[in-house]
C-alpha positions as CSV (number, residue, x, y, z in Angstrom):
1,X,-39.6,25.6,9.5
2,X,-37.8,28.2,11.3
3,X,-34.8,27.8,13.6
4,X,-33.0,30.4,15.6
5,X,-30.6,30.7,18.7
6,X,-32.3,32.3,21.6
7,X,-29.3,33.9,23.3
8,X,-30.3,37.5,23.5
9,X,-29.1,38.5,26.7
10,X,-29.8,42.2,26.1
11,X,-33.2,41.8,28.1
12,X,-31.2,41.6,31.3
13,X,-30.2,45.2,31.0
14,X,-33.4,46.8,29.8
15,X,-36.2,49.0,31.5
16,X,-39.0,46.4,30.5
17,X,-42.1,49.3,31.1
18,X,-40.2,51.6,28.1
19,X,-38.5,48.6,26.3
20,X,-40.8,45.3,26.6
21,X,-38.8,41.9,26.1
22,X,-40.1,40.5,22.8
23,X,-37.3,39.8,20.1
24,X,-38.6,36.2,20.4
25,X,-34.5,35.3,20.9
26,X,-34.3,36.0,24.8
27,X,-32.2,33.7,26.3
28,X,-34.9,33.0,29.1
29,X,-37.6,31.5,26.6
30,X,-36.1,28.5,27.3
31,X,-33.0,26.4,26.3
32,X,-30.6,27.4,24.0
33,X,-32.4,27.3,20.9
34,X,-35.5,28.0,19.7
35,X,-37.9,25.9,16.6
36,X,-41.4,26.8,14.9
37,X,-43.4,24.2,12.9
38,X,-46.6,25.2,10.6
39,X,-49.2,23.0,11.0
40,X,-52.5,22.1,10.7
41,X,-54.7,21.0,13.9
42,X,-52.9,22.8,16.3
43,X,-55.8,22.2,18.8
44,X,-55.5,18.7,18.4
45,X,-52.0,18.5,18.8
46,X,-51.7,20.8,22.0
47,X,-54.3,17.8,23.3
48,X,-51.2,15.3,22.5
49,X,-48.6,17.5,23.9
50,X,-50.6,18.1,26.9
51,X,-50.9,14.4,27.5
52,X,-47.2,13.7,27.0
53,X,-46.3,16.2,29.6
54,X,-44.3,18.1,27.4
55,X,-45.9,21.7,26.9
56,X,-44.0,24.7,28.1
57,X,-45.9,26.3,30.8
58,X,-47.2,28.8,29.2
59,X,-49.2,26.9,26.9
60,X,-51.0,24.5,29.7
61,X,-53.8,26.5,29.3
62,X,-54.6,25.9,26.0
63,X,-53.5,27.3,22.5
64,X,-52.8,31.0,22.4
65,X,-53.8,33.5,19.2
66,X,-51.2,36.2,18.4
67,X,-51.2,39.6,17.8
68,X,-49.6,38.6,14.2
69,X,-52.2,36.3,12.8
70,X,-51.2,32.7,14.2
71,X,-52.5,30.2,16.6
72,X,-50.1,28.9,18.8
73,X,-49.0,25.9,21.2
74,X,-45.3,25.7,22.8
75,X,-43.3,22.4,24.5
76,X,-39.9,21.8,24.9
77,X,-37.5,19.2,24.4
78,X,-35.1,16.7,26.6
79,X,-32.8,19.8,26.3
80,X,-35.0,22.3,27.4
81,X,-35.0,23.7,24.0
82,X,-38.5,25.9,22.7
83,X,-40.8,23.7,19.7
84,X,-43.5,26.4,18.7
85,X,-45.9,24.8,16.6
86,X,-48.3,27.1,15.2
87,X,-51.0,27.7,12.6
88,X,-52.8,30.7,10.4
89,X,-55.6,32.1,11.6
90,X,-58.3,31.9,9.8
């Protein structure tokens, strides 16, 4: 489990061509706060997250592979806040 705050606000000031926006704690990713689960089945439980209305939008079209080895699906809570669950590729 992993928690952090997301309240970078230094993206708001930045030159996004020369300095992309990816410290993962922008406060845009939604919410205040930010959680990621390991798990297994990550496929099946984007399919359970996807019925209960409750991905973030941009995991409605399916789970994403990152450029760091994981598989990954995103929904937020009644607050808004960012639940990454997410799984080794393998």
């Amino acid at each position: 489990m992993h928690l952090w705050q997301a309240d970078d606000e230094s993206w708001r000031d930045r030159d996004t061509i020369e300095k992309p926006v990816r410290s993962g704690a922008e406060s845009f990713i939604a919410g205040t706060a930010s959680f990621r689960v390991m798990c297994a089945g990550v496929d099946e439980l984007w399919e359970e997250l996807s019925r209960a209305g409750v991905l973030h939008p941009v995991s409605h079209d399916g789970v994403s592979a990152t450029d760091y080895g994981t598989r990954e699906a995103w929904a937020t809570d009644d607050d808004g806040d960012l639940i990454t669950f997410f799984e080794p590729r393998g």
